[in-house]
N, C-alpha and C positions, 0 to 999 in steps of 0.2 A: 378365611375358610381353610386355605392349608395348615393355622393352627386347631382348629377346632379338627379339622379331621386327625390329626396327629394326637390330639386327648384323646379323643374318639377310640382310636386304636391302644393307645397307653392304657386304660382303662378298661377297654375288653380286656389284654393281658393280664391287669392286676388285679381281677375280678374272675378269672381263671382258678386262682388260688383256693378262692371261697368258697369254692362248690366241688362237690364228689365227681368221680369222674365217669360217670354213665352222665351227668348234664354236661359237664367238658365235650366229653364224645357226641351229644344231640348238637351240640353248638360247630363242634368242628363240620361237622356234617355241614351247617347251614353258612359255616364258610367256604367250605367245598362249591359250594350249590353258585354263591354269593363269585365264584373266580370263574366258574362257566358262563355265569348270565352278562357276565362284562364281557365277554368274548361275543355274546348276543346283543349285546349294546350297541357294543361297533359295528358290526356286520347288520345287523338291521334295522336299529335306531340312527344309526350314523350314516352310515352308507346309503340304506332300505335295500339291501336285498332279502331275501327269504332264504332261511335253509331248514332239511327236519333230519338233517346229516350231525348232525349234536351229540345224539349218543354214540356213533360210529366215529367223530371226534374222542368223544369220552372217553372210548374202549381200545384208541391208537395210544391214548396216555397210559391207560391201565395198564396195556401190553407189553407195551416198551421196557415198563418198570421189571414187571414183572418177567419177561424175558430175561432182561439184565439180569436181575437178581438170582432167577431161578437156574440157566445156562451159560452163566459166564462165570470167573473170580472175582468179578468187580462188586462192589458196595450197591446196596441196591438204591443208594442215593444218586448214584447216574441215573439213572430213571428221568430225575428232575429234570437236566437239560438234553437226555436223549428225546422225553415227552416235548418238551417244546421242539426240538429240530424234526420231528416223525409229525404234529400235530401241525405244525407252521405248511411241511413238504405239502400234507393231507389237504389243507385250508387251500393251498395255494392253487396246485391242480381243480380242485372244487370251482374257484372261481375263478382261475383260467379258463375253464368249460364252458362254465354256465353265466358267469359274471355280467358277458354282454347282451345276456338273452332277458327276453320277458320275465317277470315271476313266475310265471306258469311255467317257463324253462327249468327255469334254479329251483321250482319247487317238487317237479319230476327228476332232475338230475340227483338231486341230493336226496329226494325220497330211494333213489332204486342205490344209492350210495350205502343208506342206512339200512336198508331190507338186506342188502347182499352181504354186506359184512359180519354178521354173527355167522351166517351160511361159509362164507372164507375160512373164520377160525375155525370150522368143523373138516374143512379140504384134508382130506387126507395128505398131501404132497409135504403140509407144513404142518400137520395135527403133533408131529412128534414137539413143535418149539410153541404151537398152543396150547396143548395139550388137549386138543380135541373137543370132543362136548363136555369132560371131566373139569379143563379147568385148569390154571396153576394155584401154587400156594407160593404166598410169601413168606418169608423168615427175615422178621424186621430185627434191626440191631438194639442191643438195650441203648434206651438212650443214656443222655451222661447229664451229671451233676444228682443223679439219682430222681429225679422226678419221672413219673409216671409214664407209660408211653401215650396213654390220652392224651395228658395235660402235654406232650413231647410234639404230637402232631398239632393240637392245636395253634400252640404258639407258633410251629415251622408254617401253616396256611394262612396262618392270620400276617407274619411278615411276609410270604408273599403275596397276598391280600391287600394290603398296604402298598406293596410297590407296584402292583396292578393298577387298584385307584388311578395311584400318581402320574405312572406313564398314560394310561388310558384320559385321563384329565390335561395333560400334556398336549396328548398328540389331538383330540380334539379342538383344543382353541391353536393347534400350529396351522401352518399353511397348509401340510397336508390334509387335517381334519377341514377345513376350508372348501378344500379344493372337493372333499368328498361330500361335504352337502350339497356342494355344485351339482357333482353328479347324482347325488338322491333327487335333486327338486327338480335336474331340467338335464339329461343328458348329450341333448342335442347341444345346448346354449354353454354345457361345460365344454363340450368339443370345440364349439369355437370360439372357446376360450383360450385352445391352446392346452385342455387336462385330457390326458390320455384314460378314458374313462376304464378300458378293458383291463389295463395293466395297475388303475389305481384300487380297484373292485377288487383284483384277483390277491394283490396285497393285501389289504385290510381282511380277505378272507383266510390267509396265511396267518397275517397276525391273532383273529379269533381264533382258527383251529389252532394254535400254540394257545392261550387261555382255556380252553376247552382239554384236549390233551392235558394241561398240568393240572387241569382239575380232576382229571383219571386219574393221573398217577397218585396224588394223595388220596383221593377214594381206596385205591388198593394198598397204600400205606397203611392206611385207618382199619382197615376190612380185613386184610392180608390175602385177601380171594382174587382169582379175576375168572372169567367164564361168559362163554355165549350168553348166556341167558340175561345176563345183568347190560345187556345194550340192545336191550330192543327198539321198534319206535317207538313204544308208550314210552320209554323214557324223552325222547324228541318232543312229543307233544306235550310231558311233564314240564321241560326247561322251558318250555313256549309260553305255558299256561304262567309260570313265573315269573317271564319275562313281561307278558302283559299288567298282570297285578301291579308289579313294583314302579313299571315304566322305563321304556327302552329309549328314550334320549338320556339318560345322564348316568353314572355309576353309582349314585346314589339308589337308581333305582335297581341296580342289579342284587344291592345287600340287602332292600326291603324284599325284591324277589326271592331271594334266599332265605330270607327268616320264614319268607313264606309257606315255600315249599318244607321247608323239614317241622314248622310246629303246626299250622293250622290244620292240616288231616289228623292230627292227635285231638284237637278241639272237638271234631265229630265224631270218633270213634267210638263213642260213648254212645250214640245213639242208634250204632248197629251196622253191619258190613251194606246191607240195601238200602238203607233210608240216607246211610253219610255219605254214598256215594252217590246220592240221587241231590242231595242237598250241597255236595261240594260242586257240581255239574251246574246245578240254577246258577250258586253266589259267583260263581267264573262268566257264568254271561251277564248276571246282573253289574259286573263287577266292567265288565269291557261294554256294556253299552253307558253306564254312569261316568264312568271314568275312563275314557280310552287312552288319555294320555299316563295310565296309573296313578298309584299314589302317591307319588314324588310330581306326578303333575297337576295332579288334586291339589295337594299341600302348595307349591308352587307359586300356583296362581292363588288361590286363598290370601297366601302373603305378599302377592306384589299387588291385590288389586285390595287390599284393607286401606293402606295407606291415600287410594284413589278414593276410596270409599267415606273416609273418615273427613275428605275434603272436602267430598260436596254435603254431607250432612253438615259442617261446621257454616259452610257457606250461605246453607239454607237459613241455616238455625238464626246466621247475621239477618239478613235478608230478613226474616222475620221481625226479628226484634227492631230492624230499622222501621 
C-alpha cells in the first residue's frame, strides 16, 4: 500500500503539468480540503471526539501566515511551521477543556470557540495585526524554477499531503493510535488500562489543530486573502459534511472527502442556487444514512467481503453438482 500510495502522489504531480492552471488551482483547493479532513480523521474517527472548532482552526493557520508575512521581514513561508505551532497550541487547549467531557461538552465548547473567533479578529485591541473586518493581503513570492504559482502551490500541498498521509497512517497502527481507540470505544476500560485518556485526547486534538492550521495557511497562499468572514461555522459544518461522505476512520477517506467538497457543488450548480442547494441537503443525508461509515467504508467492505462472497457461491455451486 505504501507503494501504491507513493504512485498515487507521483502521478498527481505529473498530471499537474497537463492541465491549465485554473484546474491546478480547483485541485489545489481539494488538496487543501484533503490536509483538513485528516486532522478530522484523527480527532473524530480516531479518537471520537466531536469539534465544529475547524474553521476557527483554519483561520489560526491563515492568520499566522498572514500576520507573518504582512507585519514582520520574514518570508511568508514561516507561516508553514508558525501554523502548525499556533494550530497544534489551539488543538491542544481545545482538548485539554473539553477532551474529558461528553460530546455534548466538546460540541458546545468548540461551537462557542468557532462563533467567538471571527468576532476576536474584529477586537479592536488587536484589529491593527488583523486587520479588522478588512482583512490582510498577502504578497506571495515568485516562485522559482519559473513555473506558475498555481502549479507552485499545488505541488508545495500536495508534499505536504503526502507526508500528512504517512505520519497520520503511522501514528494510527503505533501504540499511541492503539491506545486511542481504547479510549474512543471504552474510556472507563482504557483508564484501567493504565491510558491517561484526558492528556491522550488533548494531544491528538493538538495534533488535528496543527492539520487544520496548515491547511489555512496554504488556503491563504492560494487566495492571498485572509478575513473574518471566510471562517465562519458554515465552513465547520462544510468540513463535517466532508468528513462524513469520504469517511472518518482512514486518510484515505479524508482525500475522497476533499475531492468531495471542491467538485461535487459544481456538478449542481447547473441546476440553480435553490433546487442545488435543496438537492445537495437530500444526497448528504441520503449519503449518511446508506453509508455511514462513507465511501472508503462502502468501498471497504465491498472488497473484503467479494472474496467471502465468491466462496460460498463456489461451495454451493460444488454441492450442487455433487
Amino acid at each position: 500500500m505504501r507503494t501504491v500510495w507513493t504512485m498515487g502522489f507521483v502521478a498527481a504531480a505529473g498530471l499537474s503539468f497537463c492541465f491549465p492552471d485554473f484546474i491546478v488551482f480547483r485541485f489545489s483547493q481539494a488538496v487543501i480540503w484533503s490536509i483538513a479532513l485528516l486532522g478530522l480523521v484523527l480527532l473524530c474517527g480516531v479518537s471520537g471526539q466531536f469539534s465544529f472548532a475547524q474553521a476557527a482552526l483554519f483561520g489560526v493557520g491563515g492568520y499566522s501566515a498572514a500576520i507573518i508575512g504582512t507585519h514582520t521581514p520574514l518570508s511568508v513561508y514561516w507561516g508553514l511551521p508558525a501554523a502548525l505551532l499556533t494550530g497544534y497550541a489551539a488543538g491542544w487547549g481545545l482538548g485539554r477543556i473539553a477532551g474529558s467531557h461528553s460530546l455534548w461538552t466538546q460540541a458546545l465548547v468548540t461551537y462557542a470557540f468557532a462563533i467567538a473567533f471571527p468576532q476576536l479578529l474584529r477586537w479592536r485591541l488587536i484589529e491593527q495585526w488583523t486587520g479588522g473586518v478588512q482583512g490582510l493581503y498577502l504578497d506571495f513570492p515568485t516562485p522559482p524554477g519559473g513555473i506558475s504559482a498555481d502549479r507552485w502551490n499545488f505541488m508545495v500541498a500536495l508534499a505536504l499531503l503526502a507526508i500528512g498521509v504517512w505520519l497520520a497512517g503511522n501514528l494510527i497502527a503505533s501504540r499511541s493510535g492503539r491506545a486511542l481507540l481504547a479510549a474512543r470505544d471504552n474510556d472507563l476500560a482504557a483508564a484501567a488500562q493504565g491510558i491517561r485518556v484526558a492528556e491522550v485526547r488533548a494531544t491528538i486534538s493538538g495534533i488535528a489543530g496543527a492539520y487544520l492550521a496548515l491547511a489555512g495557511c496554504l488556503s491563504s497562499y492560494q487566495f492571498g486573502y485572509v478575513g473574518p468572514a471566510g471562517y465562519s461555522f458554515a465552513l465547520s459544518v462544510q468540513m463535517l459534511f466532508g468528513l462524513v461522505i469520504g469517511g472518518m476512520h482512514s486518510p484515505a477517506g479524508a482525500i475522497v472527502g476533499g475531492l468531495f467538497l471542491q467538485f461535487f457543488p459544481d456538478l449542481l450548480a447547473g441546476l440553480g442556487k435553490g433546487l442545488s442547494g435543496l438537492l445537495y441537503a437530500v444526497l448528504l443525508i441520503a449519503a449518511m444514512v446508506l453509508m455511514p461509515r462513507g465511501v472508503v467504508g462502502m468501498l471497504g467492505r465491498a472488497i473484503t467481503s467479494s472474496p467471502a462472497k465468491l466462496g460460498r457461491w463456489r461451495r454451493h455451486t460444488a454441492t450442487e453438482g455433487s
